[in-house]
C-alpha positions in Angstrom: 118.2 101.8 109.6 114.2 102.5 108.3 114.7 99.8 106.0 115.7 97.3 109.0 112.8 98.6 110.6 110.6 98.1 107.8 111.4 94.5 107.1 111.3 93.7 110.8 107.6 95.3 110.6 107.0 93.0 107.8 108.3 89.9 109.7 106.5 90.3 112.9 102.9 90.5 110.7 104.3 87.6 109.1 104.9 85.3 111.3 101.6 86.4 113.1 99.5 85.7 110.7 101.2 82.2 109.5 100.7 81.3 113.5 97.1 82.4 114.3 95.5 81.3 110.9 92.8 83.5 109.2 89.5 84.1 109.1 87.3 81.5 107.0 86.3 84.2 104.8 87.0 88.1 104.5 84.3 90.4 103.5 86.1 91.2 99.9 86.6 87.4 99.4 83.3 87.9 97.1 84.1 91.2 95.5 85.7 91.2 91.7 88.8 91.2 91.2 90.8 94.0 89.6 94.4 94.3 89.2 97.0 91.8 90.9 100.7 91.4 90.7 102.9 88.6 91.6 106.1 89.3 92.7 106.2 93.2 94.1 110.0 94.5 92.1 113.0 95.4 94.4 113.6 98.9 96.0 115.1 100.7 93.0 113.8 99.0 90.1 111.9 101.1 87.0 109.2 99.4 86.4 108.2 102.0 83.5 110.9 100.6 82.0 109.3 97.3 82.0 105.3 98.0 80.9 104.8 99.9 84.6 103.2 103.5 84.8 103.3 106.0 87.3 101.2 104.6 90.3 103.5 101.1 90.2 106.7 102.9 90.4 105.5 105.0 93.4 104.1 101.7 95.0 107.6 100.2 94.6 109.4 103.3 95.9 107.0 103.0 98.9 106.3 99.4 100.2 109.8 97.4 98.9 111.1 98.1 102.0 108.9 96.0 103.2 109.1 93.1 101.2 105.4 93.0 100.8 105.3 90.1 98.2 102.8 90.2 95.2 99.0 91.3 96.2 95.5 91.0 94.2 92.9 94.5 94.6 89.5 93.7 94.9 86.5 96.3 94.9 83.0 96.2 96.0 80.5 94.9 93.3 78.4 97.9 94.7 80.7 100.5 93.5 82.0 98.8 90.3 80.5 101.2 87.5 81.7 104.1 89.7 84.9 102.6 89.7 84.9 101.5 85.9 84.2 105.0 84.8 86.5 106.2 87.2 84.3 108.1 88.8 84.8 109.8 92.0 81.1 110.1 94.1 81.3 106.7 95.6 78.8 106.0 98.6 79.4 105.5 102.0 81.2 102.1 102.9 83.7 99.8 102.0 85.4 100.3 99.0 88.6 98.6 97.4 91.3 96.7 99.0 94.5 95.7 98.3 95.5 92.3 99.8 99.5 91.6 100.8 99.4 87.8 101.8 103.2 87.6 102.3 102.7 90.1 105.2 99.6 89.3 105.9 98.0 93.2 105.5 95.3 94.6 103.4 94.7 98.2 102.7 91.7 98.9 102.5 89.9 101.9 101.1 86.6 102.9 102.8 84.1 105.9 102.3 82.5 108.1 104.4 80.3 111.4 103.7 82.5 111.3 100.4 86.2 111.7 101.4 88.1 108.1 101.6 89.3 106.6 104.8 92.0 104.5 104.4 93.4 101.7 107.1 95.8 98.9 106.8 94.5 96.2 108.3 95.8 92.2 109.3 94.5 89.2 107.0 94.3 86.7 110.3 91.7 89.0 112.8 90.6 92.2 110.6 92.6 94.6 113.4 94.2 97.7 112.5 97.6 97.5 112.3 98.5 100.8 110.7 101.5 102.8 111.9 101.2 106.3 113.3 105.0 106.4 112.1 104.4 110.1 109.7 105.7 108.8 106.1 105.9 105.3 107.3 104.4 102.8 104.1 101.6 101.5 106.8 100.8 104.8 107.6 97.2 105.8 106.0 99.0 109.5 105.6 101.3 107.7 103.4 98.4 106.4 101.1 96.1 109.2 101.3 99.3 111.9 99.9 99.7 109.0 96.9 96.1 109.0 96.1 95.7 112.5 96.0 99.1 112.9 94.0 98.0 111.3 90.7 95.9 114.2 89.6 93.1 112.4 87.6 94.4 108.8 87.7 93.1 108.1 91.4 89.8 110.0 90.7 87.8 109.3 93.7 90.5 108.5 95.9 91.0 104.8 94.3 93.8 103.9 92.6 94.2 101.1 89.8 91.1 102.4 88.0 92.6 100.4 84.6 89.6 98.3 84.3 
């Protein structure tokens, strides 16, 4: 039944954002691109099997119930030797994101007075659309407890820091 849910989630943004377009430019459209991945594995795949560590096979045991396609992660040029050294004092303001164009949804990772604030927000009008569903994938609970629970691979509260 949650997994109905979650692919009707995914269709609804879907089919939103193929019918009201996108904005001509998002503000990470600039930023440098760090990790990307084309075609997001099935629900029950081991992807450490395959070359994958321990932050891609929680990403698949999280979001492939939502069919979320590939996605690309950008981060802000003005945190990119924080983020290169993996550091974990990054300034206030936009951060990293992590763009799903198949269900047209970013995560984004922001900072404020040094603790992360994450969102999920649509590609077509930049709007919110995280759930308040507790454990649900687009919940920001949901990526805050996997950020925290790679003890010194999401140092700072950014994950992918394999630059």
């Amino acid at each position: 039944m949650k997994r109905i849910f979650l692919i009707t989630i995914a269709g609804i943004i879907f089919f939103a954002a193929m019918t009201t377009g996108s904005f001509a430019e998002n503000y990470w459209d600039k930023w440098q691109k760090t990790i990307s991945l084309d075609i997001f594995p099935e629900c029950g795949v081991n992807v450490r099997g395959i070359g994958g560590d321990d932050i891609l096979q929680e990403t698949v045991n999280i979001y492939c119930g939502v069919n979320p396609g590939g996605y690309v992660g950008y981060i802000n040029p003005k945190v990119s030797d924080i983020y290169k050294k993996k550091g974990k004092n990054y300034p206030d303001g936009k951060t990293g994101v992590l763009v799903f164009k198949k269900i047209g949804a970013t995560f984004t990772t922001d900072h404020k007075d040094g603790m992360p604030i994450y969102d999920v927000i649509s590609i077509t009008d930049g709007k919110s659309i995280a759930s308040k569903e507790k454990g649900h994938p687009l919940n920001p609970e949901t990526c805050a407890k996997c950020h925290i629970g790679f003890g010194g691979v999401c140092k700072g509260f950014v994950c992918g820091n394999r630059m």
